[in-house]
Short mmCIF file of the C-alpha atoms (twelve columns), coordinates in Angstrom:
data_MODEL
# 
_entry.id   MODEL 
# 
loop_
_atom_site.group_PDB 
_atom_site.id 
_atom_site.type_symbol 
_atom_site.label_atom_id 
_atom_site.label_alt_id 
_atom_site.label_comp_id 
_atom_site.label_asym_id 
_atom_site.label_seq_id 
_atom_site.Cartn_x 
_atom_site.Cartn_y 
_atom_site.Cartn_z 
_atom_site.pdbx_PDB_model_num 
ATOM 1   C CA . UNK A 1   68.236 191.946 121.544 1 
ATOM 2   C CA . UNK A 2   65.777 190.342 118.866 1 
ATOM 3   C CA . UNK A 3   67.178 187.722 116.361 1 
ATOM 4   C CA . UNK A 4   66.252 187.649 112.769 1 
ATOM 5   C CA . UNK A 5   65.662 184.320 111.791 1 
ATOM 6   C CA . UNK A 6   65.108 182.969 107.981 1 
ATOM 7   C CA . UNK A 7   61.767 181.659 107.014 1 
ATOM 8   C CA . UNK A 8   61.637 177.714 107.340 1 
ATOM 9   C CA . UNK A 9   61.271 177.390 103.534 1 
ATOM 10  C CA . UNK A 10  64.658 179.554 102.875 1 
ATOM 11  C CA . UNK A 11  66.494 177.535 106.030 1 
ATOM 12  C CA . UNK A 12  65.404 174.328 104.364 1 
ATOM 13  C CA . UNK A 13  66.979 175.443 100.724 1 
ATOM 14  C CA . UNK A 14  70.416 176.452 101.753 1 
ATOM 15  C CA . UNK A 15  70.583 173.798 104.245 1 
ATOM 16  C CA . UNK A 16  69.850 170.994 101.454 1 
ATOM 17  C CA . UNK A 17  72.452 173.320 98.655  1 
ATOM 18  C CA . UNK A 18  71.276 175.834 96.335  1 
ATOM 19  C CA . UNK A 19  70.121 175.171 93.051  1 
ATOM 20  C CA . UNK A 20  71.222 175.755 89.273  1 
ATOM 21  C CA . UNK A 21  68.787 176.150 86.513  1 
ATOM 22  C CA . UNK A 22  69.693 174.277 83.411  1 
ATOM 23  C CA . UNK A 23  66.121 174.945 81.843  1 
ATOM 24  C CA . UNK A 24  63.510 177.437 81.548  1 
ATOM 25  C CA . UNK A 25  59.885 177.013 79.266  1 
ATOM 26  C CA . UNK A 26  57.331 179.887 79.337  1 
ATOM 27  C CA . UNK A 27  53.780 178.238 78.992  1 
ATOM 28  C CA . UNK A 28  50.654 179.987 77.796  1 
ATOM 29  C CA . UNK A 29  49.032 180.319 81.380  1 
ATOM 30  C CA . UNK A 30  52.274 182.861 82.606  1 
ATOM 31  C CA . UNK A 31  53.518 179.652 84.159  1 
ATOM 32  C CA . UNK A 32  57.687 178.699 84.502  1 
ATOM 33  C CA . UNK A 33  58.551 175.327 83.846  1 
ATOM 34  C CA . UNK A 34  61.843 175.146 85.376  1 
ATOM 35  C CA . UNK A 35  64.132 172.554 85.882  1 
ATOM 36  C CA . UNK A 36  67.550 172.682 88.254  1 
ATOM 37  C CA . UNK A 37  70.834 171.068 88.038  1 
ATOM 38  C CA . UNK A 38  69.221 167.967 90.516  1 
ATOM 39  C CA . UNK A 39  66.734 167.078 87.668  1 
ATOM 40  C CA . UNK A 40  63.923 168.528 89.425  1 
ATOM 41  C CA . UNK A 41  61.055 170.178 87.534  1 
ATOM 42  C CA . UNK A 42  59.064 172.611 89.165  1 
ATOM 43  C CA . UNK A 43  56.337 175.100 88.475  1 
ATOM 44  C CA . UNK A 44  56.326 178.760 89.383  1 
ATOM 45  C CA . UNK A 45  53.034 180.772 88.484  1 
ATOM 46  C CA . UNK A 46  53.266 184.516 87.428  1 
ATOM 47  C CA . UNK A 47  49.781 185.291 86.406  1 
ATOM 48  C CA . UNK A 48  49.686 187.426 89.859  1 
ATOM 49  C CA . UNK A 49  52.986 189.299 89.436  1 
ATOM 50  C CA . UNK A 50  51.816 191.069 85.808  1 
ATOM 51  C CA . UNK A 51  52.400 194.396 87.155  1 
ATOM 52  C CA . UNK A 52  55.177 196.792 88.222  1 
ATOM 53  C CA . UNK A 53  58.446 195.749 86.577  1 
ATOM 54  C CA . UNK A 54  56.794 192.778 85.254  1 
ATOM 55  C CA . UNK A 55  54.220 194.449 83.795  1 
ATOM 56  C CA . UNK A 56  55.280 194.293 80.104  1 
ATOM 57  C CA . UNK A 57  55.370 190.247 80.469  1 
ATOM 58  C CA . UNK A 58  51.396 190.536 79.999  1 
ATOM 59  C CA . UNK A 59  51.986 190.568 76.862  1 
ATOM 60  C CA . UNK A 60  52.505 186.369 76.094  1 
ATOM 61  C CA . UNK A 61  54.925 187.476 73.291  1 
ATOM 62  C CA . UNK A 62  57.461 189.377 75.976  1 
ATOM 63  C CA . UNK A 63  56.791 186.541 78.740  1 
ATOM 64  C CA . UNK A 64  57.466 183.666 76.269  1 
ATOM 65  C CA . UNK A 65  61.003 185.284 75.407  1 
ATOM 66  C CA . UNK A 66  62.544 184.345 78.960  1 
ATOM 67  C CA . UNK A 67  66.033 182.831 79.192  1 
ATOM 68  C CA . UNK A 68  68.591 181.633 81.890  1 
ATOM 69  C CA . UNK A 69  71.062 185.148 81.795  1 
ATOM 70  C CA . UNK A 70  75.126 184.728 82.656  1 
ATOM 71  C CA . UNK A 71  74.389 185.008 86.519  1 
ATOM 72  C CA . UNK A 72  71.905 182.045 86.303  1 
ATOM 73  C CA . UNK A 73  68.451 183.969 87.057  1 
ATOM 74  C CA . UNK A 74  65.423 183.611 84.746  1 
ATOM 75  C CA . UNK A 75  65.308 186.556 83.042  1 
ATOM 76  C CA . UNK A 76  63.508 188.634 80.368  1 
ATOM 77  C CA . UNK A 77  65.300 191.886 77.409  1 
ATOM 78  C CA . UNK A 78  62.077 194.728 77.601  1 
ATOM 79  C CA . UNK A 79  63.917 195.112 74.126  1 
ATOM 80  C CA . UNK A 80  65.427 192.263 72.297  1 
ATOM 81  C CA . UNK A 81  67.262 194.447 70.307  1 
ATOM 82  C CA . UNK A 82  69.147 196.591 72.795  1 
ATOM 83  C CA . UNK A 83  72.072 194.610 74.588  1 
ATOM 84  C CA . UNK A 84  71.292 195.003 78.181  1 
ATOM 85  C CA . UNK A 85  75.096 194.509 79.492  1 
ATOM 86  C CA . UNK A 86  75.314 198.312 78.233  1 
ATOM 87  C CA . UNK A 87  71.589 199.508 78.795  1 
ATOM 88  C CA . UNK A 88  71.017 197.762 82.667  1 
ATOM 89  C CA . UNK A 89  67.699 198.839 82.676  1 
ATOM 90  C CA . UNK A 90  66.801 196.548 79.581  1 
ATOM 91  C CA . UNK A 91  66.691 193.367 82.008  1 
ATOM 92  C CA . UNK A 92  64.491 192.014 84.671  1 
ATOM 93  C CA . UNK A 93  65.823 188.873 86.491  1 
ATOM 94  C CA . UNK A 94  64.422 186.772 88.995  1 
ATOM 95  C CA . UNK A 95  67.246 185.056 91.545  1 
ATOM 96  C CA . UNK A 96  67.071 180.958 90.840  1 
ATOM 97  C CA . UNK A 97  67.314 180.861 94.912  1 
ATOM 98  C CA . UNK A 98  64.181 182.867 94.947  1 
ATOM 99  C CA . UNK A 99  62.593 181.074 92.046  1 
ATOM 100 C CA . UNK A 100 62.762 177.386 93.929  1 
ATOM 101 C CA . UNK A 101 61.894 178.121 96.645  1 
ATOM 102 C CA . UNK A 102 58.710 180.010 95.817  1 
ATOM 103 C CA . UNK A 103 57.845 177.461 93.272  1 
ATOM 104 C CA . UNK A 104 56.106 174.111 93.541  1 
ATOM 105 C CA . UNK A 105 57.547 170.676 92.516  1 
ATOM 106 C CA . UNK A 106 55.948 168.854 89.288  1 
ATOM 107 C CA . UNK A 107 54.955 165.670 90.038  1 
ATOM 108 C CA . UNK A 108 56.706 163.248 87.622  1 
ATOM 109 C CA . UNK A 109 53.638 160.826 87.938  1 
ATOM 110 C CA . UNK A 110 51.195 163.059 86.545  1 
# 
């Protein structure tokens, strides 16, 4: 019988505890400045991801409107004015899990 096992990366993460964000800030480059409940800042690019559901974030208008939704995921309204607890399809989340560790630490000394 084959075993699954978890990349190193995701072992790593729940091994050391999994991480809240607190923060979110949309820069100009389609960059995530994120920060998580340990104080760490870290960077998470998605220039390369503009397409399928995330498509609509080309626009810097859409990608700059990102917030931290009730389940703790970054997340984006398509429409601002529709509330997407009633119209699910509104929202596109990413998991914070998945956001740290796919994203790259800031270093402070810079």
């Amino acid at each position: 019988m084959n075993s699954y096992r978890l990349p190193k990366e995701v072992e790593k993460y729940y091994e050391e505890g999994t991480k809240k964000i607190i923060n979110v800030l949309a820069t100009d480059d389609y960059s995530l400045i994120i920060t998580f409940d340990n104080n760490e800042k870290r960077i998470f690019n998605m220039s390369d991801k503009l397409y399928g559901v995330f498509e609509f974030l080309r626009d810097i208008n859409n990608f700059k409107r990102v917030f931290i939704d009730e389940s703790g995921n970054i997340a984006w309204d398509k429409n601002p004015n529709l509330d997407s607890s009633v119209n699910w399809n509104n929202r596109i989340d990413i998991c914070n899990d998945s956001i740290y560790i796919h994203s790259k630490p800031i270093n402070s000394e810079d």
